[in-house]
PQR file with spaces between the fields and no chain letter, atoms N, CA, C, O and H, PARSE charges and radii, in Angstrom:
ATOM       1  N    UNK     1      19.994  157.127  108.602 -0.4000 1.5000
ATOM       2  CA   UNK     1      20.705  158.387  108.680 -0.0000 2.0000
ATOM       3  C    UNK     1      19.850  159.461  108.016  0.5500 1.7000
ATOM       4  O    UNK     1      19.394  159.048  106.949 -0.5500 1.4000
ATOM       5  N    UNK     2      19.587  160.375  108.233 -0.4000 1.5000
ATOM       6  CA   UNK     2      18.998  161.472  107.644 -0.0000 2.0000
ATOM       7  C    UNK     2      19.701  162.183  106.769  0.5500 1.7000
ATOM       8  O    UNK     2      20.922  162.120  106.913 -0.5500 1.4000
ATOM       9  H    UNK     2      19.958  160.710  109.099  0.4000 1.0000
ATOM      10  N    UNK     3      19.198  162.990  105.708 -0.4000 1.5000
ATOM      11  CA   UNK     3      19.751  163.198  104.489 -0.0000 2.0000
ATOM      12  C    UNK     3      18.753  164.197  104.176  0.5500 1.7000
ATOM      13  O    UNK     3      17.605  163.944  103.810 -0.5500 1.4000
ATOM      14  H    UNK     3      18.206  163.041  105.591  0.4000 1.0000
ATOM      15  N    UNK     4      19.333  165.521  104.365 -0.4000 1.5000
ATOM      16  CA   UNK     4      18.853  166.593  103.330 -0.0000 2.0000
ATOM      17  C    UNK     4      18.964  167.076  102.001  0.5500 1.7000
ATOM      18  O    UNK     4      19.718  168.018  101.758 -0.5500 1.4000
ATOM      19  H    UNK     4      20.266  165.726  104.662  0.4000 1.0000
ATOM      20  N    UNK     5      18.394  166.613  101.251 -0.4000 1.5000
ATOM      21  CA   UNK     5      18.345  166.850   99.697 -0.0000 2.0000
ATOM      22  C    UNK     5      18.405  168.104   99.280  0.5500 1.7000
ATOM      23  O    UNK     5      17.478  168.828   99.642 -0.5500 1.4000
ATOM      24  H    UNK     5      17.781  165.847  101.448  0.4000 1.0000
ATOM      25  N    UNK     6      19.378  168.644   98.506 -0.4000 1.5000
ATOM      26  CA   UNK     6      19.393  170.221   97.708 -0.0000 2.0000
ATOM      27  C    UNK     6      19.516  169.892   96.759  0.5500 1.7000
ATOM      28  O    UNK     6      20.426  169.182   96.331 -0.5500 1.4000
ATOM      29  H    UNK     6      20.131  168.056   98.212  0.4000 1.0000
ATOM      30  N    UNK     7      18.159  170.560   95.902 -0.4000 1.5000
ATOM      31  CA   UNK     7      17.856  171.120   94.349 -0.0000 2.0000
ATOM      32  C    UNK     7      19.071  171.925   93.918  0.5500 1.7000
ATOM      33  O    UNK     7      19.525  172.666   94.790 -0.5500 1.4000
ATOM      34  H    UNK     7      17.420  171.137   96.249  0.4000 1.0000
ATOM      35  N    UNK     8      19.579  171.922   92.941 -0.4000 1.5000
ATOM      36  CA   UNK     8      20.611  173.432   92.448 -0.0000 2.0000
ATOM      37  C    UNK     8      21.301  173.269   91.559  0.5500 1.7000
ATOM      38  O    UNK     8      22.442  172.812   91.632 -0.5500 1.4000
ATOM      39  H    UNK     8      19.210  171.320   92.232  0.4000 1.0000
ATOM      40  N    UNK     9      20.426  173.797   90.035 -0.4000 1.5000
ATOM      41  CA   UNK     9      21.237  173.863   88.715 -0.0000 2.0000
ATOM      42  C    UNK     9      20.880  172.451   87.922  0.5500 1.7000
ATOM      43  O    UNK     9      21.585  171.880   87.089 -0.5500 1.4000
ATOM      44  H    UNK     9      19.499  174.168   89.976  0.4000 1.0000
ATOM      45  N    UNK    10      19.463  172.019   88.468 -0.4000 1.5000
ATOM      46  CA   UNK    10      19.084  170.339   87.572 -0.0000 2.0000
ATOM      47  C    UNK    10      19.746  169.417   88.462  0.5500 1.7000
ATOM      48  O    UNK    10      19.543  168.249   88.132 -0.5500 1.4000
ATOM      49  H    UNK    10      18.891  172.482   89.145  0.4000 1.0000
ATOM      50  N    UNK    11      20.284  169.524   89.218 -0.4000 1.5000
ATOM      51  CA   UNK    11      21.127  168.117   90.045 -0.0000 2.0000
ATOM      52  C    UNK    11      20.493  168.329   91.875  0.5500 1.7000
ATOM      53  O    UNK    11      20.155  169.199   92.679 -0.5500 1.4000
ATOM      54  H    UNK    11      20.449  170.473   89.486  0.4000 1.0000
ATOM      55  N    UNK    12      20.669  166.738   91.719 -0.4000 1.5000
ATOM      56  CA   UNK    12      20.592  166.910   92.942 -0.0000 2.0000
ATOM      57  C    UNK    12      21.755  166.318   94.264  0.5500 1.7000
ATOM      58  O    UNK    12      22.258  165.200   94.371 -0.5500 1.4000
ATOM      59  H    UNK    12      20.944  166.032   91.067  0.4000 1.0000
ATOM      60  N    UNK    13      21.896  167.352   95.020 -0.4000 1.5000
ATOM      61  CA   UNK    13      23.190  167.102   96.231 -0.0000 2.0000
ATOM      62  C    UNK    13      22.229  166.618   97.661  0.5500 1.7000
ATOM      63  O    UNK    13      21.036  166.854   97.849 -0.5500 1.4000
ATOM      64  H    UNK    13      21.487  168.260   94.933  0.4000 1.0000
ATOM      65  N    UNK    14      23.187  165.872   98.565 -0.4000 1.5000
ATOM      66  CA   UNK    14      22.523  165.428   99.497 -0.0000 2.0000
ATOM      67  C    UNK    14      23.856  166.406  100.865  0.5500 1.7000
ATOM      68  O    UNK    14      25.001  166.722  100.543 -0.5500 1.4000
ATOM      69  H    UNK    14      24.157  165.681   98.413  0.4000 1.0000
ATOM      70  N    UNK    15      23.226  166.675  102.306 -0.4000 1.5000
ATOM      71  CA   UNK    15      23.568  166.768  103.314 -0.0000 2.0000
ATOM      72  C    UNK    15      23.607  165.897  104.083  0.5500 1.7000
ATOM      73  O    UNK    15      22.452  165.560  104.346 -0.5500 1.4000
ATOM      74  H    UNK    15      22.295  166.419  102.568  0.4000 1.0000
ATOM      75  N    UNK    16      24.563  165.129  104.788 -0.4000 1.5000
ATOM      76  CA   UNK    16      24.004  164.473  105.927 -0.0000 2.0000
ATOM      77  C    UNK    16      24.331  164.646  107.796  0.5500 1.7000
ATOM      78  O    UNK    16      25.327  165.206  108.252 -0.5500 1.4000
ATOM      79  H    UNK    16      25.500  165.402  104.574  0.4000 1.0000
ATOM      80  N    UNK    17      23.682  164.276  108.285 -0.4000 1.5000
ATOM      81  CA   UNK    17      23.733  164.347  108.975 -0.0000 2.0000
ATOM      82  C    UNK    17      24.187  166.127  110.239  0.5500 1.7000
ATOM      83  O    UNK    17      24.968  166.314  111.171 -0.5500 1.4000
ATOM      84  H    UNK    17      22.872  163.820  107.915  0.4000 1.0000
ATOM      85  N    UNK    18      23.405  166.794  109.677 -0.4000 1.5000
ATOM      86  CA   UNK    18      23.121  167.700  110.103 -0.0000 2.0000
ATOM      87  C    UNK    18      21.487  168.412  110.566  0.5500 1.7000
ATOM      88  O    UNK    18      20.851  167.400  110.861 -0.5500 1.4000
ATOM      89  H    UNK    18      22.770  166.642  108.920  0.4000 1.0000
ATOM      90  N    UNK    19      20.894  169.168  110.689 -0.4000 1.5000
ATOM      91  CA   UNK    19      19.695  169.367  110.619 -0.0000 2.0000
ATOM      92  C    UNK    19      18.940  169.921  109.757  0.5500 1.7000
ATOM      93  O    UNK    19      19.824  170.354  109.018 -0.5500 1.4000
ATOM      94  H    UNK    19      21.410  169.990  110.449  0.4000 1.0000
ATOM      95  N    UNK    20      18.135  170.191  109.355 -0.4000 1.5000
ATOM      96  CA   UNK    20      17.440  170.689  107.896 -0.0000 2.0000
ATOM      97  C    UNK    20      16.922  172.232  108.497  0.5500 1.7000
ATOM      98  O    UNK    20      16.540  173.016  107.627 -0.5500 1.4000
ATOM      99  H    UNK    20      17.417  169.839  109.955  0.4000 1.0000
ATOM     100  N    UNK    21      16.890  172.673  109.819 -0.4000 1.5000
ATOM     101  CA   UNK    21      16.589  174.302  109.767 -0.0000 2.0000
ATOM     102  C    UNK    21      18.495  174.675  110.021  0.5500 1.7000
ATOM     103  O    UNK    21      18.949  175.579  109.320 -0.5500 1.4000
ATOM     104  H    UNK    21      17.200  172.036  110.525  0.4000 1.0000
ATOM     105  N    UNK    22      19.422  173.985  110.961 -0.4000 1.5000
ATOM     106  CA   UNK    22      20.995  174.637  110.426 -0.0000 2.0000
ATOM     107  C    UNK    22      20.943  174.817  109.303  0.5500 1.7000
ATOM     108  O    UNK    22      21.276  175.913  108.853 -0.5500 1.4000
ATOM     109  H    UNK    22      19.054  173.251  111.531  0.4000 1.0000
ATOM     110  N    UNK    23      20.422  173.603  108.325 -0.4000 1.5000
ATOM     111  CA   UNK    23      21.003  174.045  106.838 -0.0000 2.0000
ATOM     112  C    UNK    23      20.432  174.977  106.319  0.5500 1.7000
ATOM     113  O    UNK    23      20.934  175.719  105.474 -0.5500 1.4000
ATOM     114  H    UNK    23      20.151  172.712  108.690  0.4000 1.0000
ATOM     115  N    UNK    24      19.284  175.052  106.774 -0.4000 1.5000
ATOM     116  CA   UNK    24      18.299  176.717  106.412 -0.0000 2.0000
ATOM     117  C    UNK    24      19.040  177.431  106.711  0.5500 1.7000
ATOM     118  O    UNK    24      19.711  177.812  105.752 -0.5500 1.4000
ATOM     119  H    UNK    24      18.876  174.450  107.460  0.4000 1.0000
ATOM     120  N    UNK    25      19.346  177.931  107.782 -0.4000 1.5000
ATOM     121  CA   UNK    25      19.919  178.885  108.730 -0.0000 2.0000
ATOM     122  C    UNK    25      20.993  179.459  107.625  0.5500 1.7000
ATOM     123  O    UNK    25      20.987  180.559  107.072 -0.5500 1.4000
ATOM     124  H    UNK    25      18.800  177.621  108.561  0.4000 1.0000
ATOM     125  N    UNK    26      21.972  178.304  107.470 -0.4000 1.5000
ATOM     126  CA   UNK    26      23.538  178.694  106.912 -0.0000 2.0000
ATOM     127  C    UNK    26      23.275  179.080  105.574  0.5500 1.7000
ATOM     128  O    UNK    26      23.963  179.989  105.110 -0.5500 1.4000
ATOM     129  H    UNK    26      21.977  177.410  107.919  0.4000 1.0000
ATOM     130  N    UNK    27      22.288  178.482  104.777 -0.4000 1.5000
ATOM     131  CA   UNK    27      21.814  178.993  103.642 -0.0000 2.0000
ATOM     132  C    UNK    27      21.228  180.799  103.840  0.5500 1.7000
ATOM     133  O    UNK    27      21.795  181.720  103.252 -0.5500 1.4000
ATOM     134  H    UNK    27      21.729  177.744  105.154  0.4000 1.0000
ATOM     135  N    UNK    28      20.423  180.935  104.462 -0.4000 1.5000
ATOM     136  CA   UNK    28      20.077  182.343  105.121 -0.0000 2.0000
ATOM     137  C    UNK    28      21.176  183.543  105.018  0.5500 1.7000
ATOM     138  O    UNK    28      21.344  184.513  104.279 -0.5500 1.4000
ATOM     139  H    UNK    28      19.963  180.187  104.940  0.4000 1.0000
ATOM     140  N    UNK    29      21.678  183.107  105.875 -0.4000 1.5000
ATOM     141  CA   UNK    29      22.791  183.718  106.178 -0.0000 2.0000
ATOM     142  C    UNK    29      24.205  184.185  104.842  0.5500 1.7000
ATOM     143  O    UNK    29      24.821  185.223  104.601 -0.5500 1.4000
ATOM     144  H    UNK    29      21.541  182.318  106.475  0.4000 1.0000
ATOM     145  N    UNK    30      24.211  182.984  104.344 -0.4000 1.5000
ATOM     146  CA   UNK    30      25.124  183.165  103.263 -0.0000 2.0000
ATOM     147  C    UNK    30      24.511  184.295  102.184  0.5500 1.7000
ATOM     148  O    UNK    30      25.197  185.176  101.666 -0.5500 1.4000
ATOM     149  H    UNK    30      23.710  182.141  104.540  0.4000 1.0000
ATOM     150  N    UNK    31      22.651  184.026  101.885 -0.4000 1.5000
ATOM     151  CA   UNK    31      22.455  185.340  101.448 -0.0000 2.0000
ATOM     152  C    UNK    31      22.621  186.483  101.587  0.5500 1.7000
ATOM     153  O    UNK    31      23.196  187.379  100.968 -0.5500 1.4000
ATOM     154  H    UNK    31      22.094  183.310  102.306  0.4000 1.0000
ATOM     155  N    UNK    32      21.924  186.364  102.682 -0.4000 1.5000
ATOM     156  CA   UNK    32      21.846  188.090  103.703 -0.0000 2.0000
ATOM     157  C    UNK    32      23.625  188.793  103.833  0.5500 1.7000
ATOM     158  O    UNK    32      23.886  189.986  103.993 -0.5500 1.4000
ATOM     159  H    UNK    32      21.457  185.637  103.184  0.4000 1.0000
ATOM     160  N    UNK    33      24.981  187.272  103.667 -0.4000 1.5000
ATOM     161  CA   UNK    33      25.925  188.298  103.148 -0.0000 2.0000
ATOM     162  C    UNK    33      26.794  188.392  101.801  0.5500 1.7000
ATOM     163  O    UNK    33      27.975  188.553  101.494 -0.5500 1.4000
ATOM     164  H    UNK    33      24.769  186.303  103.537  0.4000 1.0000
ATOM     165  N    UNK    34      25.555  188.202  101.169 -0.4000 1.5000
ATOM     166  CA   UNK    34      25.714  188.758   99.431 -0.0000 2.0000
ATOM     167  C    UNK    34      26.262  186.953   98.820  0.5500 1.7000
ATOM     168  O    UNK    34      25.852  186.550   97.731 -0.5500 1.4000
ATOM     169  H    UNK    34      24.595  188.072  101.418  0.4000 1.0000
ATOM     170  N    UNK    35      26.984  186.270   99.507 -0.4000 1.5000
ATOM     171  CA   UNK    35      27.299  185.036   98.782 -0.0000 2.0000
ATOM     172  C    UNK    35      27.869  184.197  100.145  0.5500 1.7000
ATOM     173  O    UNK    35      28.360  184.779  101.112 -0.5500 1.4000
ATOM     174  H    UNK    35      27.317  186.598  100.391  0.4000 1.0000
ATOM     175  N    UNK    36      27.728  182.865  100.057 -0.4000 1.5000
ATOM     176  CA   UNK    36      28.981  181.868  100.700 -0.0000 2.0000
ATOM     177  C    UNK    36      28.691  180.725   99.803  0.5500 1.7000
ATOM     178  O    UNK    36      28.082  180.515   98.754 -0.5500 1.4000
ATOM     179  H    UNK    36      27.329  182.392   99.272  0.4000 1.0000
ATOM     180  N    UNK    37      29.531  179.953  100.847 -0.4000 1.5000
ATOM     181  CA   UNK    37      29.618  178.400   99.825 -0.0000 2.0000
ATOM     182  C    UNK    37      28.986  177.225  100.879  0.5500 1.7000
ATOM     183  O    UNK    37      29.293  177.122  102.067 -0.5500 1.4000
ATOM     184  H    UNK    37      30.025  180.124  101.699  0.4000 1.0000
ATOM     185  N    UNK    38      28.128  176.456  100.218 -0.4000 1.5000
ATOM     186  CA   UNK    38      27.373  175.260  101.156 -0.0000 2.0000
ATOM     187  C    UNK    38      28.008  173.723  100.651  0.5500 1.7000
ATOM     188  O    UNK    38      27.686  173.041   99.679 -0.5500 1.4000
ATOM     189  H    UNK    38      27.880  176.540   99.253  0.4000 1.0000
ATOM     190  N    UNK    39      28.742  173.546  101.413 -0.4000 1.5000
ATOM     191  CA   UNK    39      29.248  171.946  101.437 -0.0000 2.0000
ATOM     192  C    UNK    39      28.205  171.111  101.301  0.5500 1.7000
ATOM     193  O    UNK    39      27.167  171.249  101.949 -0.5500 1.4000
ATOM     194  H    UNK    39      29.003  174.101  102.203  0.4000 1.0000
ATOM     195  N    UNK    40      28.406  170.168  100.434 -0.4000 1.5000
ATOM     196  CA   UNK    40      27.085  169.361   99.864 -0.0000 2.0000
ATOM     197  C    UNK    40      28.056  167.935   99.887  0.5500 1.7000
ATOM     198  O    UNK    40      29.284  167.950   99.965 -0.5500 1.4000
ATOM     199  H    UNK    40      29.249  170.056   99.907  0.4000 1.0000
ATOM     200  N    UNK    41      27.180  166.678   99.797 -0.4000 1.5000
ATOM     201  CA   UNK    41      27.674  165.718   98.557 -0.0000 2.0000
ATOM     202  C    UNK    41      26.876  165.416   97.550  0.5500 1.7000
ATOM     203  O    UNK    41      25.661  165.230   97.621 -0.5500 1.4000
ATOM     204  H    UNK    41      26.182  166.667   99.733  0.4000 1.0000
ATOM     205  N    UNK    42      27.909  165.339   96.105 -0.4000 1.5000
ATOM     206  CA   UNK    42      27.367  164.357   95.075 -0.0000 2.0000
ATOM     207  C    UNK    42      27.308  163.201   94.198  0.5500 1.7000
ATOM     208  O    UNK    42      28.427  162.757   93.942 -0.5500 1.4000
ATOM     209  H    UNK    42      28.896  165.490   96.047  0.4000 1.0000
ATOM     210  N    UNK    43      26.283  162.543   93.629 -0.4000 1.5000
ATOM     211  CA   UNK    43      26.588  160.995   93.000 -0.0000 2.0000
ATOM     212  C    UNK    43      25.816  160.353   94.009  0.5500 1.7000
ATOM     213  O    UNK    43      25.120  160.880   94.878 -0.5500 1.4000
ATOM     214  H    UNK    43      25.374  162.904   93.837  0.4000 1.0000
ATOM     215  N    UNK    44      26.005  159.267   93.807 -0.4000 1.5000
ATOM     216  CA   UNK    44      25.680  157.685   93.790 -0.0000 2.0000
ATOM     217  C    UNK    44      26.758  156.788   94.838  0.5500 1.7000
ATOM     218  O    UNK    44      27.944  156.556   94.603 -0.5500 1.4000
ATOM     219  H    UNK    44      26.570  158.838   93.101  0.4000 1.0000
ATOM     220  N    UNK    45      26.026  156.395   95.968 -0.4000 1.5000
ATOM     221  CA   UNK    45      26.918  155.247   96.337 -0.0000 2.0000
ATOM     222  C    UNK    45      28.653  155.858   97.031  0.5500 1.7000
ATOM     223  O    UNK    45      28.835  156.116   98.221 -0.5500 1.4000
ATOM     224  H    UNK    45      25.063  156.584   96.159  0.4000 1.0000
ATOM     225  N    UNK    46      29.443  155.942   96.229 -0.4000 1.5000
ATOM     226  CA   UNK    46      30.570  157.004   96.232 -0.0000 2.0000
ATOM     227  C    UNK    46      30.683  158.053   96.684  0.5500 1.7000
ATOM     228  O    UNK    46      31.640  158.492   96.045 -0.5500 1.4000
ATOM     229  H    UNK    46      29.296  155.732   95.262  0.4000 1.0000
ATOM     230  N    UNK    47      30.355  158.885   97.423 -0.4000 1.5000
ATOM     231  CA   UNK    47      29.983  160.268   97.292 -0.0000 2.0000
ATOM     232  C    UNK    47      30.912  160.998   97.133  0.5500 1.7000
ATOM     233  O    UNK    47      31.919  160.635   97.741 -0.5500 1.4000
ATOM     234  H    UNK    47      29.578  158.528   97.942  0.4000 1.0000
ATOM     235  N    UNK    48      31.043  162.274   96.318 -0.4000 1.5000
ATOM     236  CA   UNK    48      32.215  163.102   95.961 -0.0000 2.0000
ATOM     237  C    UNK    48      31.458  164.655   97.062  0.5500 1.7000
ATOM     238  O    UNK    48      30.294  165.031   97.200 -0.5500 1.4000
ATOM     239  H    UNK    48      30.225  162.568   95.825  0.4000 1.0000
ATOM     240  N    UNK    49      32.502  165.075   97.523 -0.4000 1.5000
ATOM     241  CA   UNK    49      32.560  166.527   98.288 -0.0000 2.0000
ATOM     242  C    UNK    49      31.824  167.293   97.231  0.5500 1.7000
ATOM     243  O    UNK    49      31.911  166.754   96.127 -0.5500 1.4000
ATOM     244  H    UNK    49      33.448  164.769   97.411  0.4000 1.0000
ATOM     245  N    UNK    50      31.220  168.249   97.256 -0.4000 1.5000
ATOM     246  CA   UNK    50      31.149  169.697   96.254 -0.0000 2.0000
ATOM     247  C    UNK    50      30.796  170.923   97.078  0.5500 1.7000
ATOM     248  O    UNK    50      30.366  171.050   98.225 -0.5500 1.4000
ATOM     249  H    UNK    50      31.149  168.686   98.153  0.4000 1.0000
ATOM     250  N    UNK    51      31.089  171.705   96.209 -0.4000 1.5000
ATOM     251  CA   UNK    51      30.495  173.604   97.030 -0.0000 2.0000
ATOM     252  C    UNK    51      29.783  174.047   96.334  0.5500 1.7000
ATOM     253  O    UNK    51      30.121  174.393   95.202 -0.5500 1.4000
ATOM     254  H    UNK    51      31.438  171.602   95.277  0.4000 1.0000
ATOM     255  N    UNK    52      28.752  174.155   96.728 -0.4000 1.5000
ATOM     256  CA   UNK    52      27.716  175.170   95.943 -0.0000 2.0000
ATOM     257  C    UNK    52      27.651  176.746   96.264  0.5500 1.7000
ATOM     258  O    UNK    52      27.222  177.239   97.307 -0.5500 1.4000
ATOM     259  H    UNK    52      28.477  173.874   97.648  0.4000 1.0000
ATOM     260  N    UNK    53      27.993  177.202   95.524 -0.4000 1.5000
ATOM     261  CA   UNK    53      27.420  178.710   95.741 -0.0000 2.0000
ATOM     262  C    UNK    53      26.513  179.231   96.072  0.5500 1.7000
ATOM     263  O    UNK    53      25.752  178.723   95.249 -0.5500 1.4000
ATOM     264  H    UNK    53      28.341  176.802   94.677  0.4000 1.0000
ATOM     265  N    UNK    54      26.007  179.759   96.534 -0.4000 1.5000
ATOM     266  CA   UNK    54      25.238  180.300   97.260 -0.0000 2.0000
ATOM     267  C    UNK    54      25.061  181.733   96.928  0.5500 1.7000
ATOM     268  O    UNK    54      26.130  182.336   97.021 -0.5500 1.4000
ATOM     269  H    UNK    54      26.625  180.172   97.203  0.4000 1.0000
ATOM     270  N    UNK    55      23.973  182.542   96.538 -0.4000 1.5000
ATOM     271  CA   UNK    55      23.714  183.996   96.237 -0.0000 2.0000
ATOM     272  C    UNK    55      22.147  184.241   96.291  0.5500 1.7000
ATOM     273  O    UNK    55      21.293  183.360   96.189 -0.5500 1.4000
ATOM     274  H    UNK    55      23.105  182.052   96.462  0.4000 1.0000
ATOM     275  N    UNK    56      21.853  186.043   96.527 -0.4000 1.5000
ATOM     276  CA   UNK    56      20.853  185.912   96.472 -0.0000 2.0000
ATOM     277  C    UNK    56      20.405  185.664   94.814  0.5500 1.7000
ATOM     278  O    UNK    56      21.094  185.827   93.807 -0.5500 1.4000
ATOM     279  H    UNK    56      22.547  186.758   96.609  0.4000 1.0000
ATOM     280  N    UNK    57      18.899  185.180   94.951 -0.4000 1.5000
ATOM     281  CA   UNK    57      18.807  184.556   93.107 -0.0000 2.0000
ATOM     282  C    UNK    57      19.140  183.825   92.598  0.5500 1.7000
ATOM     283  O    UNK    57      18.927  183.758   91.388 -0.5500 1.4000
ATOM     284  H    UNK    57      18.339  185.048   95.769  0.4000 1.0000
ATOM     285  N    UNK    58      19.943  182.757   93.363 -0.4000 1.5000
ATOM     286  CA   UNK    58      20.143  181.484   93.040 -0.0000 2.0000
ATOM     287  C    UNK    58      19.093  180.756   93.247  0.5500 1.7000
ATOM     288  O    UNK    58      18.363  181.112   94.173 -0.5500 1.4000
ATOM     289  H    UNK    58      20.117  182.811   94.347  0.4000 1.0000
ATOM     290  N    UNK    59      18.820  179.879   92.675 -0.4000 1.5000
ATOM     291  CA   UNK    59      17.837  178.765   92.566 -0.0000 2.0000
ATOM     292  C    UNK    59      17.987  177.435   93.583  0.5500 1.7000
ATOM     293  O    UNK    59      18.701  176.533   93.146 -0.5500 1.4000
ATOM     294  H    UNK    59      19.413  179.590   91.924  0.4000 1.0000
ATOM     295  N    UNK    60      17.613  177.316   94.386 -0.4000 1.5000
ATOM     296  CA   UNK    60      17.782  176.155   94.926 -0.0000 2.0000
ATOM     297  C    UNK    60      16.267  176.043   95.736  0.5500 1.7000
ATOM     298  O    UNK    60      15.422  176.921   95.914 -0.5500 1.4000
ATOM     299  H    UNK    60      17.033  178.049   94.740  0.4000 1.0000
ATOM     300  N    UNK    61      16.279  174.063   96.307 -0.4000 1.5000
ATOM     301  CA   UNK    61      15.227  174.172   97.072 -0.0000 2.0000
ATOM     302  C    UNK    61      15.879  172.800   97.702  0.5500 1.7000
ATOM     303  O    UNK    61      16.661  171.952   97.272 -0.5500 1.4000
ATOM     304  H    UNK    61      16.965  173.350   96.163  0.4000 1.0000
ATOM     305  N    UNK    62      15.179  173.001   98.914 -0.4000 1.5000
ATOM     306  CA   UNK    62      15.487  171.680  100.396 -0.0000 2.0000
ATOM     307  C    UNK    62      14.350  170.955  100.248  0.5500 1.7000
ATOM     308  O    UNK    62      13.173  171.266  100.060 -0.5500 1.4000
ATOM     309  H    UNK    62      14.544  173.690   99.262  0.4000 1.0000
ATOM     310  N    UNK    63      15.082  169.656  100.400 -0.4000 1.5000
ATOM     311  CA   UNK    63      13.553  168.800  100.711 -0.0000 2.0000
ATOM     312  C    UNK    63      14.098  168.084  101.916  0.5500 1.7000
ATOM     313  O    UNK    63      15.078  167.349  102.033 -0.5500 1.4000
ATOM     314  H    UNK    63      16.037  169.403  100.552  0.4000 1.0000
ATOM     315  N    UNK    64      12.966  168.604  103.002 -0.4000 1.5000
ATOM     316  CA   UNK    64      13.180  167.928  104.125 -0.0000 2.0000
ATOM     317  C    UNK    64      13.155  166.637  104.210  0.5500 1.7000
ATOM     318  O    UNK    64      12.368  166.104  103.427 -0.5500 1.4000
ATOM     319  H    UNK    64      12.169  169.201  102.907  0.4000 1.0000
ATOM     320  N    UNK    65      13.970  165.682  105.152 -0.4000 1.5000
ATOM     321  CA   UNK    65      13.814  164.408  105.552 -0.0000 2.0000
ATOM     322  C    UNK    65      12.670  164.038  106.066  0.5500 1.7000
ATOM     323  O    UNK    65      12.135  164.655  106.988 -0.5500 1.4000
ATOM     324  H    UNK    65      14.609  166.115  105.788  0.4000 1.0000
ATOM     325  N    UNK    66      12.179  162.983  105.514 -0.4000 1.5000
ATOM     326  CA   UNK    66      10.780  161.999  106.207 -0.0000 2.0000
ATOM     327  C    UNK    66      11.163  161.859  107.920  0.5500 1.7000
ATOM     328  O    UNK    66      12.256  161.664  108.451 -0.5500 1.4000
ATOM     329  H    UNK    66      12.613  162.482  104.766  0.4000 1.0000
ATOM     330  N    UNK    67       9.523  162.080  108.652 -0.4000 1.5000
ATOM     331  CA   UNK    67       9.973  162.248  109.769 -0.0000 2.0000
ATOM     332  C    UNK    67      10.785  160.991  110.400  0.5500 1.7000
ATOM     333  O    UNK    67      11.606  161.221  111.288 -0.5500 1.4000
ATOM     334  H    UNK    67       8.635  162.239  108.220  0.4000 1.0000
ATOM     335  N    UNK    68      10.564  159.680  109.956 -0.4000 1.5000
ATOM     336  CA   UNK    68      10.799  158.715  110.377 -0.0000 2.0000
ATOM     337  C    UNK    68      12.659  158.615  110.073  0.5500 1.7000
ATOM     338  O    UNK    68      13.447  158.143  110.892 -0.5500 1.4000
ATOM     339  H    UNK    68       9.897  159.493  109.235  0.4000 1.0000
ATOM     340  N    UNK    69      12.950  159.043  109.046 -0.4000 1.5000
ATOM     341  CA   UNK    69      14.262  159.441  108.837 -0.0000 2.0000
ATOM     342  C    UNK    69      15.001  160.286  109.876  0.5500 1.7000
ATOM     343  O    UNK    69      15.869  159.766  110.578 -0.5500 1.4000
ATOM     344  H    UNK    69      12.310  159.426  108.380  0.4000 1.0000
ATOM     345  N    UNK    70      14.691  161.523  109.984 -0.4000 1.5000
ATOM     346  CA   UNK    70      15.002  162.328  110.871 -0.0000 2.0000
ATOM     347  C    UNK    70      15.226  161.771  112.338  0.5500 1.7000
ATOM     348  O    UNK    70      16.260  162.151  112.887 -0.5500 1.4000
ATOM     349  H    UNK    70      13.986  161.945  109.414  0.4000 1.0000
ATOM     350  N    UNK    71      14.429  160.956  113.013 -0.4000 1.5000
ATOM     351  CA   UNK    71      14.287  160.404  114.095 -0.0000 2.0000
ATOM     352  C    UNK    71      15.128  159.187  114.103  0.5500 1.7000
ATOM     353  O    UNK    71      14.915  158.519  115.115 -0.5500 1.4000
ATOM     354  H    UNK    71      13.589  160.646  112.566  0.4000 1.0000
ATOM     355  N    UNK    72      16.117  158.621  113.219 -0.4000 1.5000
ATOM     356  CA   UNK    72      16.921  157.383  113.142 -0.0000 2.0000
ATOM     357  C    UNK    72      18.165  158.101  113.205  0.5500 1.7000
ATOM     358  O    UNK    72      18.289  159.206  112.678 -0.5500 1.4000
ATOM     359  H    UNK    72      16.290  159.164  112.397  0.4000 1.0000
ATOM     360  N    UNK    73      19.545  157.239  114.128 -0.4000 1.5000
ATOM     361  CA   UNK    73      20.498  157.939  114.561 -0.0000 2.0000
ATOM     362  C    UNK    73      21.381  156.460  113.598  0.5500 1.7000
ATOM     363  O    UNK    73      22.454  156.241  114.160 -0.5500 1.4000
ATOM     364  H    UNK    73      19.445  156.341  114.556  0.4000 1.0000
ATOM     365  N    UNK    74      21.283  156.030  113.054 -0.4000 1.5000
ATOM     366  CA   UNK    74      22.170  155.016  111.754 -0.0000 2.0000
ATOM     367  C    UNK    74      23.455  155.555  111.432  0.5500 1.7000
ATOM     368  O    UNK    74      24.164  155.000  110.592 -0.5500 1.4000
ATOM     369  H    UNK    74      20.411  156.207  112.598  0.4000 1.0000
């Protein structure tokens, strides 16, 4: 399954199963209108829902999925 990793605030949240330029995109966008919120999960194993905020000047960074990841439909 593919899994986009977001940096934000020392922790790290995972996406799945979406694409890593949508999640650009929606990230983009949420700047350009002053704030939104990006559905993430976090933890281990379990995963708990969270919202991250989103602003311009917030700190965050994507780490794209390995291509071989990306290309598996699991």
């Amino acid at each position: 399954m593919k899994r986009i990793e977001i940096l934000y605030g020392g922790e790290s949240y995972t996406i799945a199963d979406r694409s890593y330029d949508e999640v650009r995109d929606e990230i983009l966008a949420a700047v350009a209108d002053g704030r939104g919120w990006l559905r993430v999960n976090h933890g281990a194993g379990l995963l708990a829902p969270a919202d991250l905020l989103i602003t311009p000047g917030v700190s965050l960074a994507l780490v794209r999925p390995a291509p071989e990841d990306e290309a598996r439909e699991d």
